[in-house]
C-alpha positions as CSV (number, residue, x, y, z in Angstrom):
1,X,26.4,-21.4,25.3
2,X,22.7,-21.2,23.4
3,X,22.4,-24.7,24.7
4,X,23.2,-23.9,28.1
5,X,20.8,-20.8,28.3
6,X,18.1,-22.5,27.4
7,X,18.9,-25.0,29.8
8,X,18.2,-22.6,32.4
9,X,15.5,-21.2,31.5
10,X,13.5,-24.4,31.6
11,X,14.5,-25.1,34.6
12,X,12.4,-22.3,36.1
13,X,9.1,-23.6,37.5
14,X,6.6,-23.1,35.6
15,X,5.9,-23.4,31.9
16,X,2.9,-21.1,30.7
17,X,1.1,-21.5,27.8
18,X,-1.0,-18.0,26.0
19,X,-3.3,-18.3,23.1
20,X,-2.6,-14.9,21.2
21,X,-5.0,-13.0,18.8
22,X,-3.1,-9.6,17.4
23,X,-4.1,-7.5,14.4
24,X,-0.6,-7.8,12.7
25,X,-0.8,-4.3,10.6
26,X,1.6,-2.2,12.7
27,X,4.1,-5.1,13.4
28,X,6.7,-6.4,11.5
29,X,5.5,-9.7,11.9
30,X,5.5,-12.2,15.2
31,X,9.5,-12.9,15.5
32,X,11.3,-10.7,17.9
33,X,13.7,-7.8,15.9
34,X,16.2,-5.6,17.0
35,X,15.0,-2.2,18.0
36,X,13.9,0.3,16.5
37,X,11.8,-2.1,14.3
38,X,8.9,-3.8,16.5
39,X,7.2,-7.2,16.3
40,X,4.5,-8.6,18.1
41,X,7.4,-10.8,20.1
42,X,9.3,-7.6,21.2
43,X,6.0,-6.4,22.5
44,X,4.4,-10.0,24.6
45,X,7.7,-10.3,25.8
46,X,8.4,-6.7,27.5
47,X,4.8,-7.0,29.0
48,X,5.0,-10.9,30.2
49,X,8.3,-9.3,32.3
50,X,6.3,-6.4,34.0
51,X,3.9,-9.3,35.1
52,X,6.0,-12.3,36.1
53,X,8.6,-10.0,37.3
54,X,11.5,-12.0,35.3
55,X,13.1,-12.2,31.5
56,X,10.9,-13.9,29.0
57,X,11.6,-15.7,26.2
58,X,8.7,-16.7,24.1
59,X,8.8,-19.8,22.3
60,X,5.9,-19.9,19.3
61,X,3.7,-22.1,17.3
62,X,5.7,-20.2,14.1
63,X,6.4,-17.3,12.8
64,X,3.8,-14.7,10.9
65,X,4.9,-12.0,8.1
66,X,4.3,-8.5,8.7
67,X,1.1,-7.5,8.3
68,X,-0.3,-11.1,8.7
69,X,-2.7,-11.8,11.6
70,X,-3.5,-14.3,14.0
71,X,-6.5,-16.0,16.0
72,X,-4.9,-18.2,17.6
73,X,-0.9,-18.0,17.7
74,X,0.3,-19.9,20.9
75,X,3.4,-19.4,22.7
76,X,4.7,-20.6,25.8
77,X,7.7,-19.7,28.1
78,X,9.2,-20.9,31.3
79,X,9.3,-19.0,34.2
80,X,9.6,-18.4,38.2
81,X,7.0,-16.0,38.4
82,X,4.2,-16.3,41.0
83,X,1.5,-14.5,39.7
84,X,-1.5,-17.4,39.4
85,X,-2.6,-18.4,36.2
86,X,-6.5,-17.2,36.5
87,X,-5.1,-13.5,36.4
88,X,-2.8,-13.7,33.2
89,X,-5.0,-12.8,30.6
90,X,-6.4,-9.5,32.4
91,X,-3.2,-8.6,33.6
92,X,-1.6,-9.0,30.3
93,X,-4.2,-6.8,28.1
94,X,-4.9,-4.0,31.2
95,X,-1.5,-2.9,29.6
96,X,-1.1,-4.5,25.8
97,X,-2.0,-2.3,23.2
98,X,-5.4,-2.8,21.2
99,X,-4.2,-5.0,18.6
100,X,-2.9,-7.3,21.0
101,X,-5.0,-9.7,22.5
102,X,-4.3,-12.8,25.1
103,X,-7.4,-15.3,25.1
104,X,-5.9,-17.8,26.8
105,X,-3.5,-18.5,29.7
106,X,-3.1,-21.9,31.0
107,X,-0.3,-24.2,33.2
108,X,1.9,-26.9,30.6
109,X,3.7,-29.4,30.8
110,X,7.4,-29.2,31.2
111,X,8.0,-30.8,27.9
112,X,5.4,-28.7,25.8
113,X,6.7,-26.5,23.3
114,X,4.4,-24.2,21.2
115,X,6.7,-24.9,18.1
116,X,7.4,-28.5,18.5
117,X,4.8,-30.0,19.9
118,X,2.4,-28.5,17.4
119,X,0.4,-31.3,14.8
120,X,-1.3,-29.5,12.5
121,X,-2.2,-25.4,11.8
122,X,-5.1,-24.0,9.9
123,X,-4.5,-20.7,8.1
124,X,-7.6,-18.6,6.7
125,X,-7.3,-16.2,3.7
126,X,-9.6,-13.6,3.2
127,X,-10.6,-11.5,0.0
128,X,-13.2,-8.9,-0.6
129,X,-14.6,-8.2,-3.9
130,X,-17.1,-6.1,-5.7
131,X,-17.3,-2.4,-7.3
132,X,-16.4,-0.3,-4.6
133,X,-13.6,-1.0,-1.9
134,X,-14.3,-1.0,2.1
135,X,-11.9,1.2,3.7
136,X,-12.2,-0.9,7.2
137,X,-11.1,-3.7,5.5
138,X,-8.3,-2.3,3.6
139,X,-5.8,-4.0,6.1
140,X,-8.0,-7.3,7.4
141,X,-8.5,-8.5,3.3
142,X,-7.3,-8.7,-0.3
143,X,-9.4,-6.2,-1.9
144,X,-10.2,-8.0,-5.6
145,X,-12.6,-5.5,-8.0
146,X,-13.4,-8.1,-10.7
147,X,-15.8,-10.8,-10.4
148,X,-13.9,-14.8,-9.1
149,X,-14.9,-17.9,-10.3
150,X,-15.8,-19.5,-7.2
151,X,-16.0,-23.2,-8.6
152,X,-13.4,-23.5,-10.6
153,X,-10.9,-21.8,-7.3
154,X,-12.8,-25.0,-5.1
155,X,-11.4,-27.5,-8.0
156,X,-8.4,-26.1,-7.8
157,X,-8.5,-26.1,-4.2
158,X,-9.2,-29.3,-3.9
159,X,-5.9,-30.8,-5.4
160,X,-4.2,-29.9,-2.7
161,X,-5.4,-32.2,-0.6
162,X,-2.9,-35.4,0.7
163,X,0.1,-35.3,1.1
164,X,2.4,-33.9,-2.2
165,X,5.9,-31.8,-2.6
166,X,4.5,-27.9,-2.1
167,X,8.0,-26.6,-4.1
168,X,5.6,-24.7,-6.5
169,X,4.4,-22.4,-3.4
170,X,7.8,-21.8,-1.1
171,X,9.3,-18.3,-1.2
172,X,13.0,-18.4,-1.4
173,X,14.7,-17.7,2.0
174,X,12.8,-19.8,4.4
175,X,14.2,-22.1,7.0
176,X,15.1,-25.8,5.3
177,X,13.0,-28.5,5.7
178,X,11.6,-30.4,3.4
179,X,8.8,-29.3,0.9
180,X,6.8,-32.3,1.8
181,X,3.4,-31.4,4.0
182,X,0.4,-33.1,4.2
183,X,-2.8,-31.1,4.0
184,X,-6.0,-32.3,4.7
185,X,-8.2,-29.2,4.1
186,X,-8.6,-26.9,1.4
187,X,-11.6,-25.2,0.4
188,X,-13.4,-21.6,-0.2
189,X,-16.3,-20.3,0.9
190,X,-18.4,-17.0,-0.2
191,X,-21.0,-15.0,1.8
192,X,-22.1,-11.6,0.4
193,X,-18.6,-9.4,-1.0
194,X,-16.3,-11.5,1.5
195,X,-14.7,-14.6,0.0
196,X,-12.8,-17.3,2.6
197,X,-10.0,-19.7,2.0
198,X,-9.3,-22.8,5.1
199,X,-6.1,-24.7,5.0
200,X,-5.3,-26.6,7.5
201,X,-1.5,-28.9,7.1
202,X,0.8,-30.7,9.1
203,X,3.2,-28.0,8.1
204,X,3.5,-24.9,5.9
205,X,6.4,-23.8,3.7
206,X,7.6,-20.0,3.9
207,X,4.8,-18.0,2.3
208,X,3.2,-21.5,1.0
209,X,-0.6,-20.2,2.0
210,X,0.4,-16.9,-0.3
211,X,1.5,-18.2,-3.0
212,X,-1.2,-20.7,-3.0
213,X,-3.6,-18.0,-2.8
214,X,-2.0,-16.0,-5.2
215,X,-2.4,-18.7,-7.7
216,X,-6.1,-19.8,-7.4
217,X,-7.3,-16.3,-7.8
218,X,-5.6,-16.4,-11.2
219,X,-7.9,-19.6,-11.7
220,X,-11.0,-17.3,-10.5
221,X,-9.8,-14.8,-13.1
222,X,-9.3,-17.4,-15.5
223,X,-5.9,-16.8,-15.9
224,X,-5.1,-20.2,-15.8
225,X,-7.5,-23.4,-15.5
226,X,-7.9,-25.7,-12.5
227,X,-5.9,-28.1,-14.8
228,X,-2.9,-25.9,-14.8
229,X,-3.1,-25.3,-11.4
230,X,-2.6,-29.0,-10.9
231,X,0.1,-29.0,-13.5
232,X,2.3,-26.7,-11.3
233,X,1.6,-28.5,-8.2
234,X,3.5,-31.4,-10.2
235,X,6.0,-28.9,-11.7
236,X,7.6,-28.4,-7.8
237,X,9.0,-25.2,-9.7
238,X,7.8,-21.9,-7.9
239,X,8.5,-19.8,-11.4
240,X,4.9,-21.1,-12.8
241,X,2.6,-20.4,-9.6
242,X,1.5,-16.6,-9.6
243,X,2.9,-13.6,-7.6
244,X,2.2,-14.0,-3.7
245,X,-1.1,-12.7,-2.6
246,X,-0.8,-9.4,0.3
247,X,0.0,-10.3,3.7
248,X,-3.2,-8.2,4.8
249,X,-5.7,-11.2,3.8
250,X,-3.9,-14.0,5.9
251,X,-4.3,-15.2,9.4
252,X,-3.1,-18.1,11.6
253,X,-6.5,-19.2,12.9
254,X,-5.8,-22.5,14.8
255,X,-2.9,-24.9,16.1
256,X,-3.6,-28.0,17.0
257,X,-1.7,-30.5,19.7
């Protein structure tokens, strides 16, 4: 029956594709959930419908936690609405709320699909540090009080790169797949109080970015050495990396096709 559904639904006439930006504070993360609890799927969906005039059902690049934010989360959906794609985005957020934002609308290929055609995602992880916490960042960062060793978090960093088994950094519950990703970026960069993390994979685990995160601030506390943040990469055992770092820091800044 799930098979069949689908089946009709992509063989409506048009498949659209949205870049999404939403501040994911109030949501409980992207994937749709049942009523009364809301995620930012519930709410994309119930507006797309008021503007193609049809059911949607959003397809995405994957899924965010709540309270985890996004850039550039793309979707796509198949429909027989008319509406022409250079008035998408304005129709969309005239009547999204604030902390929902559609950048882009464009016309795809019948054979895209925002979660399986995707080749690689970048994820950014903020942190703010210094004496006294910002209250407008409270919910856009990690607030961190003590100082972080920047260089020895970058030679930790840096291990990551190639391709390795991330068990040391997946969350129990997530979908299976295998724990093997390649990543080809992984660095940190300061300006003033506001410290930024890039990673950018073939792939990520469930909660992989967090619990990397998590872990190299321990190294910028000194916690534990870059040394033993290499020794529980090899360990594949997720009982030596460091508690996951707050959703509030994360964001899904790019996908890439």
């Amino acid at each position: 029956m799930k098979a069949e559904h689908k089946e009709l639904m992509k063989a409506r006439r048009r498949n659209i594709r949205l870049t999404v930006a939403y501040d994911g504070t109030a949501y409980h993360g992207f994937q749709r959930q049942t009523p009364p609890v809301v995620a930012v799927q519930n709410v994309l969906e119930e507006k797309l419908e008021l503007v193609f005039g049809d059911t949607i059902e959003l397809s995405a690049s994957g899924r965010t936690d709540a309270g985890v934010h996004a850039h550039g989360q793309v979707v796509n959906f198949f429909t027989d609405g008319t509406i022409p794609i250079e008035r998408v985005c304005r129709a969309l957020n005239s009547i999204l709320p604030d902390d929902i934002v559609v950048t882009e609308a464009a016309e795809a290929d019948r054979d895209f699909s925002a979660l399986h055609s995707a080749k690689r995602k970048t994820y950014i992880y903020r942190i703010i540090t210094g004496e006294v916490p910002c209250p407008f960042e409270r919910n856009t960062a990690w607030y961190i009080r003590r100082r972080l060793d920047i260089d020895a978090m970058r030679r930790a960093l840096s291990l990551l790169i190639g391709t390795h088994d991330y068990s040391a950094f997946r969350a129990a519950g997530g979908a299976p797949m295998s724990p093997v990703r390649t990543m080809d970026r992984a660095d940190i960069e300061k300006e003033g109080r506001i410290i930024t993390m890039t990673f950018r994979s073939d792939g990520f685990l469930y909660h992989m970015v967090r619990n990397i995160v998590g872990t190299v601030v321990d190294v910028g506390l000194g916690v534990k050495t870059p040394e033993r943040f290499g020794e529980i990469i090899a360990s594949l055992d997720r009982q030596q990396a460091s508690a996951t770092a707050p959703a509030c820091g994360l964001y899904l800044e790019n996908v890439e096709y």
